[in-house]
N, C-alpha and C positions, 0 to 999 in steps of 0.2 A: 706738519711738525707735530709730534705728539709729545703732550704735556706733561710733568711729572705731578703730582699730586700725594705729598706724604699727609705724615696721619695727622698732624694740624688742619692742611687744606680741606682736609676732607670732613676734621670733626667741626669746623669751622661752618658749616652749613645750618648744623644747630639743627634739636631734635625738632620745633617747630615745620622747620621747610622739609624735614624728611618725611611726617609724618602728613603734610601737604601733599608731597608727591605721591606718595602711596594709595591715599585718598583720589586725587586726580585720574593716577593711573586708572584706577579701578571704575571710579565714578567714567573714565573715558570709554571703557569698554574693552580692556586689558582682562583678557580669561585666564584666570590662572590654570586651569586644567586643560588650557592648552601651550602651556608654556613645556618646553623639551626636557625630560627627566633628568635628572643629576645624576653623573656616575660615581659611584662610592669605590674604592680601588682598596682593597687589604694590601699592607704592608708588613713589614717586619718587623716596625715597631709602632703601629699605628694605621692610620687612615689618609687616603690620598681622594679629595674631594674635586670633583670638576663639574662648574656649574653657567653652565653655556644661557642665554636668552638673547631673545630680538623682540622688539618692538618700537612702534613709533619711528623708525627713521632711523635705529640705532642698534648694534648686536654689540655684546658684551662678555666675559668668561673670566669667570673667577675661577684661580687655583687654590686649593685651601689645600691643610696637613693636619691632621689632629694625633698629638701625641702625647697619650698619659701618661707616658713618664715623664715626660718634660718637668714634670711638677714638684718632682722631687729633686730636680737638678738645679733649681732655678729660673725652669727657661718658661718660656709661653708655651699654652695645650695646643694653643691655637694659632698658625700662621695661614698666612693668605696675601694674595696679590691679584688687582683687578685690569683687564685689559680691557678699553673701552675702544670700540670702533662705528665708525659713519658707516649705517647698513649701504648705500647706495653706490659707494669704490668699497668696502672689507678695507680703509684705510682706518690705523690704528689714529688715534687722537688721544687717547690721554690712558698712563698708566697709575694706579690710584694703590694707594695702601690699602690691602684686603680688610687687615685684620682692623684697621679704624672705619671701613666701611662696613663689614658687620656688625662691629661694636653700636652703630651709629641705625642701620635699619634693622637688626630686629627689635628693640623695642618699639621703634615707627611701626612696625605692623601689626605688631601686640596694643599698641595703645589706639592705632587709626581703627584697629576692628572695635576696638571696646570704647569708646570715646563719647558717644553717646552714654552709655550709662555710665559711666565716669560723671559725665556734666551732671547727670540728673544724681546720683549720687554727692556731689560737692554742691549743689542749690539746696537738699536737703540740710545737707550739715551746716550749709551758710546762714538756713533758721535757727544752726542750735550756735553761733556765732565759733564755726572751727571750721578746719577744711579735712581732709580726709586721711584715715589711718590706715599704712600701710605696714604690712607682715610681706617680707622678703625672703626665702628660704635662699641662702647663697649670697655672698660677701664677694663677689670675683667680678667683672665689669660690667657681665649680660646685670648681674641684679642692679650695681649704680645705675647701669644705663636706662633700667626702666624707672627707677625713681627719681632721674631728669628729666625723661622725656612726660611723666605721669606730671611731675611738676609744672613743667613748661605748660601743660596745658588747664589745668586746676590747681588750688591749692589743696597744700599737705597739711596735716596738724602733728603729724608722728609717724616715722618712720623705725622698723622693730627688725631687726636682721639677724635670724635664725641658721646659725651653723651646727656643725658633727659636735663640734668640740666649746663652742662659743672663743669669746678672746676681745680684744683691742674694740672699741667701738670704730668704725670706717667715719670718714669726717661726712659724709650723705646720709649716716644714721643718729638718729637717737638714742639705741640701746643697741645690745650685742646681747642675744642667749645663746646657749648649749641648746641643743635639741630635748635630750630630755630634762630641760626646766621645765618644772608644772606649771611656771608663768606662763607657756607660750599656747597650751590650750586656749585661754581666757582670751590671749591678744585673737587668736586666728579666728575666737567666735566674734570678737567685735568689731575687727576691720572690715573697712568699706572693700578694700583690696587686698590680694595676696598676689606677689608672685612667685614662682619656683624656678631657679635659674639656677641649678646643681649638677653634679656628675652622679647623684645617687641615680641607684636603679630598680629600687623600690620604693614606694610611696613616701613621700615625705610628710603629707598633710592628710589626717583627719577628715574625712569626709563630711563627717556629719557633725563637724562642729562649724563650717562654711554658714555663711548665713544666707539665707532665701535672696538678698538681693544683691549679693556680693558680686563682685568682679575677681576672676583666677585666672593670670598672665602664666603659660605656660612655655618655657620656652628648653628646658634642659636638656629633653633627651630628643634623641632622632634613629631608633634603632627600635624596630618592631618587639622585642622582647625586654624593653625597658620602658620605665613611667616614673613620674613623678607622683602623679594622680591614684587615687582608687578609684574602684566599680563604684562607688557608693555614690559620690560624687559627680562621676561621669553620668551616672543615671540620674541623677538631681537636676541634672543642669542642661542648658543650651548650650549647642557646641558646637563654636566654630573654629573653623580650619582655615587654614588659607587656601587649600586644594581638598578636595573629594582622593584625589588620585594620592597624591602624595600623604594624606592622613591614612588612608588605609596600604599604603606601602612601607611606611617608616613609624608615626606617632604609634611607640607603643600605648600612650594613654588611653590612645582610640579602639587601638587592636586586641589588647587585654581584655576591654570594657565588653568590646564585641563579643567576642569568645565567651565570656562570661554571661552572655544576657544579658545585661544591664545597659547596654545602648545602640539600637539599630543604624546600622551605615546609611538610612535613608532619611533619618532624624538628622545628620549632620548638616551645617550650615557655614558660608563660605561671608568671607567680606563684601564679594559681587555680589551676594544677594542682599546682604544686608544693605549698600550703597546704592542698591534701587530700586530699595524698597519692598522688595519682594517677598519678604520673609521680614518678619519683628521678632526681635528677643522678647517675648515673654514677662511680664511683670511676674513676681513672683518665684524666680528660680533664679536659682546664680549662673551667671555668665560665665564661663569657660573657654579663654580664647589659647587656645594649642594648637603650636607652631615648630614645624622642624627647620626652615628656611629653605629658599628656592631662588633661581637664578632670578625670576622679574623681577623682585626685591631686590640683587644687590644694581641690576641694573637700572630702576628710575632713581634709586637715590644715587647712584652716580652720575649719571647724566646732572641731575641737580646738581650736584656737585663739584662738576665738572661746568655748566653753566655760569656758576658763581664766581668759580675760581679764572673764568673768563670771558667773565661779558660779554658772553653769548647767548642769555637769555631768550626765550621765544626763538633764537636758531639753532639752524643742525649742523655741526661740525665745527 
């Protein structure tokens, strides 16, 4: 019988256990650079995304559609639907709302790579008795989603959410700028974190106003000739990917940096290595966690979620 799972059940897992699962996976010995490429599909009006994975006991395929117009029509940029099946019969077991499944692991795997300096980041500020300021570029769900899931695991003291145009404060922020407010230099030198969760396709943030021990959640663009990031920054900083393979296929932060000299593809750093230890981020240089999304992701946090949503914990199918 295969289960239905809409975007309640699914967000109902809560960014804690996704960003659990993530870690597990990884910690399990879940290679991401062996996980099977995603095929990108040009459309007519848009993008057709098919993003196949297996592991552990389970094969999984999200279909996604990315359409920039949508946004002027009122619709979603971004649709998706998730097929989850028991690798051992290819029988289908549970169909999951895509687009609350992504909403739900990419910030889990933005926050699971960076989470350690996150902690050590908020025990700092817990001696200046506050918890941690976040600078958000993007108002759209990828940005709430990371400053739930950032919350759920430290505390916040302020939350600063930088658009094209500025507007309305969002009820998950503190403040709302325009990009060019001269306010939003001073925030982005002082935050513990920034993330950039935009459709821009040129840099949104200042390089060199990041601060030496910050944290930079990247999560907007997935197209080799687009960034959110500069050189400047990319060379500043440690950077991890969630793939080797897929950073230098898609992240253009990475690709640009590259081209430019400012950061060698063998300098890159993945969350497997950082989960066993193989490799330390560096005290003294900002963390730079860029992510375009890939299929293992949406498949451990749906299994999770599919576990929850049937107590089936610890089993398969």
């Amino acid at each position: 019988m295969t289960v239905s799972l809409d975007a309640a059940d699914v967000s109902a897992l809560g960014p804690v256990a996704a960003v659990a699962a993530v870690r597990d996976a990884l910690a399990g010995g879940l290679d991401p650079d062996g996980d099977v490429p995603r095929a990108v599909v040009p459309l007519a009006h848009g993008q057709g995304l098919l993003m196949p994975s297996e592991h552990g006991g389970w094969y999984g395929v999200k279909v996604a559609t990315v359409a920039p117009g949508n946004t002027a029509r009122g619709l979603r940029r971004i649709n998706a639907t998730y097929l989850l099946h028991d690798s051992a019969t290819l029988t289908p077991v549970a169909l999951l709302d895509g687009v609350a499944l992504t909403a739900l692991r990419t910030p889990a795997v933005s926050v699971a790579a960076g989470l350690e300096r996150l902690r050590a980041l908020a025990a700092g500020c817990g001696g200046e008795g506050r918890g941690l300021r976040l600078v958000v570029f993007g108002a759209g769900p990828q940005g709430e989603g990371h400053v739930a899931t950032v919350r759920a695991h430290v505390p916040v003291a302020d939350v600063a959410v930088v658009t094209r145009r500025g507007g309305p404060v969002p009820g998950w922020a503190d403040r709302h700028l325009a990009a060019d407010d001269g306010g939003v230099a001073d925030l982005v030198r002082r935050a513990e974190a920034v993330v950039t969760a935009t459709s821009a396709r040129r840099p949104v943030v200042d390089g060199r106003l990041v601060r030496d021990d910050a944290v930079v959640l990247a999560v907007g663009s997935h197209e080799p000739d687009v960034r959110e990031l500069d050189s400047v920054l990319m060379g500043r900083a440690t950077v991890v990917v969630e793939s080797r393979e897929i950073a230098l296929r898609e992240a253009g932060d990475v690709v640009l940096a590259i081209r430019e000299g400012t950061l060698a593809p063998d300098g890159l750093v993945t969350p497997a290595d950082l989960s066993g230890a193989r490799a330390a981020a560096p005290a003294g240089r900002p963390l730079v966690v860029k992510t375009c999304g890939a299929g293992w992701q949406d498949l451990v946090v749906a299994v999770a979620a599919y576990r929850r949503r049937t107590g089936t914990v610890g089993k398969r199918g």
